[in-house]
C-alpha positions in Angstrom: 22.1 -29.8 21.7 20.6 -32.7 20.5 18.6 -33.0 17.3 15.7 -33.0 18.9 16.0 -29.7 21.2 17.3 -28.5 17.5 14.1 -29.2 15.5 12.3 -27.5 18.0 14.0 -24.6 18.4 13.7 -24.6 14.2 9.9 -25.1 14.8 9.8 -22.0 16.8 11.4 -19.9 14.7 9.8 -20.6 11.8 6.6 -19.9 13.3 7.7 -16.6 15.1 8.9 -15.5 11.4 5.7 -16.2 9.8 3.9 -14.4 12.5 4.7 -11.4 10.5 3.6 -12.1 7.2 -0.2 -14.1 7.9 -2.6 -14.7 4.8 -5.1 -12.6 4.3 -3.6 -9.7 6.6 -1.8 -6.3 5.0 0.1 -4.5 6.8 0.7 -0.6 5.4 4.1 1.2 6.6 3.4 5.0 6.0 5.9 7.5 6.4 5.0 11.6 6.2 7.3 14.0 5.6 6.8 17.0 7.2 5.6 19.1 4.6 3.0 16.5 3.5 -0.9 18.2 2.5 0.4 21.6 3.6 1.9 20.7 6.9 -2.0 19.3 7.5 -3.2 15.4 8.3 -4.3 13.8 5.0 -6.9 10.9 4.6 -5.5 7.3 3.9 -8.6 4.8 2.5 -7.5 1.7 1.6 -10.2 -0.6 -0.2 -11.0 -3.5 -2.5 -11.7 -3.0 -6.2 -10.8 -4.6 -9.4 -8.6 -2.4 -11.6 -11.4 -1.2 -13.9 -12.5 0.5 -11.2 -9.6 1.8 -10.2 -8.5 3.6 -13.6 -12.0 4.9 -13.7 -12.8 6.4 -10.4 -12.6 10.2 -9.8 -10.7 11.9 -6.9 -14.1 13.2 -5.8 -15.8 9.0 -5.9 -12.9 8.3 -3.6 -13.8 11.1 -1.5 -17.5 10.4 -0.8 -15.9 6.4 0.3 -15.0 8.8 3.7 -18.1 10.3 4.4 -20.3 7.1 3.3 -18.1 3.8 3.3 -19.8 0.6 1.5 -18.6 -2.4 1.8 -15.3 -1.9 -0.4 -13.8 0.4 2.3 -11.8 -1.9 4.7 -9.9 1.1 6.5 -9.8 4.9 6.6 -7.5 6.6 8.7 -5.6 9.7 9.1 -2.2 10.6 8.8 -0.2 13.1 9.9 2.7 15.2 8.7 6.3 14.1 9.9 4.7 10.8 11.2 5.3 7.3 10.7 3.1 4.7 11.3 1.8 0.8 10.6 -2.0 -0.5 9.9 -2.4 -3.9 9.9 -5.9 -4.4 7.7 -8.0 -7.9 6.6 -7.8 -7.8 2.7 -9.6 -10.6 0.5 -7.3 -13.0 -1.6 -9.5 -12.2 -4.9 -9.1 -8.1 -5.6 -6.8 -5.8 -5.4 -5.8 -3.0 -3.2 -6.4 0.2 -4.0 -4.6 2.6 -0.8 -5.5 6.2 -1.6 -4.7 9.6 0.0 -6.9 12.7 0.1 -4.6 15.4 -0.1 -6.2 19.3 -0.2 -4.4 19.7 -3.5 -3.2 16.7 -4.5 -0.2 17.3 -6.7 0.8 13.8 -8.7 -0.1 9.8 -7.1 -2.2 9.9 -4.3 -3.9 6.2 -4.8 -2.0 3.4 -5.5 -3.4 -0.1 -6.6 -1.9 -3.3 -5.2 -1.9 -6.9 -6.4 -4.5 -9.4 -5.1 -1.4 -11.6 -3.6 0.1 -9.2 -2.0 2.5 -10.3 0.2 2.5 -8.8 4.2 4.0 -5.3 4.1 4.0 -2.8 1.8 6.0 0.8 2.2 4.3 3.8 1.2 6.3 7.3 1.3 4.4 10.6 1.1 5.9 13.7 0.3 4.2 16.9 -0.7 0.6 16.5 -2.1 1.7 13.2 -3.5 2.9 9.8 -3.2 6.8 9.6 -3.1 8.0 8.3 -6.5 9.8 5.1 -6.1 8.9 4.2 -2.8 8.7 0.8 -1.3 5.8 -1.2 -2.3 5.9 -5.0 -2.2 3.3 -5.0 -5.1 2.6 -3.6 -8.5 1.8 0.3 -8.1 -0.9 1.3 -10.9 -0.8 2.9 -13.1 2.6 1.4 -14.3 5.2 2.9 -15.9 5.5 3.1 -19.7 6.7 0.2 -21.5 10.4 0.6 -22.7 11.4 0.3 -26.4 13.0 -3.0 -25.4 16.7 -4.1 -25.4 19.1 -1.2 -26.9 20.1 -2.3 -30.5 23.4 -4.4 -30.8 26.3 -2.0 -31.6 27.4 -2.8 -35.2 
């Protein structure tokens, strides 16, 4: 192969690869267990909104985004128990992502916030009436865990 045939076969690659992961574009893995909401289909919305916002909305604002969407709602969907599935949504470079599920009764996370960067894919396990703790994300989940009383002490 000469080094020609090489760099393109380089230059193909490369760009297949970064097919995957285009700016501006997120793609949301969900998985359901199949006991999610009850054994019923749950809401997903996934909007922009600074993290204000988000620490200050009610379960019942996020709600209302389903029946009347404005213009921070870039996707609502449905998912259902024991299901996978992928949503590729258009998501500004300047807020974050708040993805949010409207379980009946919801029992622990059901939104999670997501950097403005956020790189292509993020993983999001439900279980329950709740987000799976410790699932996959590719991004900051708010609101974070408690800081840690720092580096255990130096044993004397």
């Amino acid at each position: 192969m000469s080094i020609r045939q090489a760099g393109r076969w380089l230059g193909l690659i490369t760009l297949l690869l970064g097919i995957g992961c285009v700016p501006g574009q997120l793609t949301i893995s969900v998985s359901a267990a199949p006991n999610v909401n009850q054994s019923r289909p749950v809401y997903m919305v996934v909007r922009t909104l600074d993290s204000k916002a988000y620490l200050s909305q009610t379960y019942d604002e996020v709600v209302s985004k389903v029946i009347v969407p404005d213009t921070s709602v870039i996707h609502t969907g449905v998912v259902y128990p024991g299901r996978s599935q992928q949503v590729h949504v258009k998501v500004p470079q300047s807020l974050p992502v708040a993805v949010s599920f409207l379980f009946t009764s919801p029992d622990g996370a059901w939104q999670t916030l997501l950097d403005a960067l956020v790189p292509g894919t993020v993983d999001i396990q439900l279980e329950g009436s709740r987000i799976q703790e410790g699932a996959s994300t590719t991004s900051e989940v708010l609101p974070p865990e408690p800081p840690s009383a720092g580096p255990p002490a130096p044993a004397k």
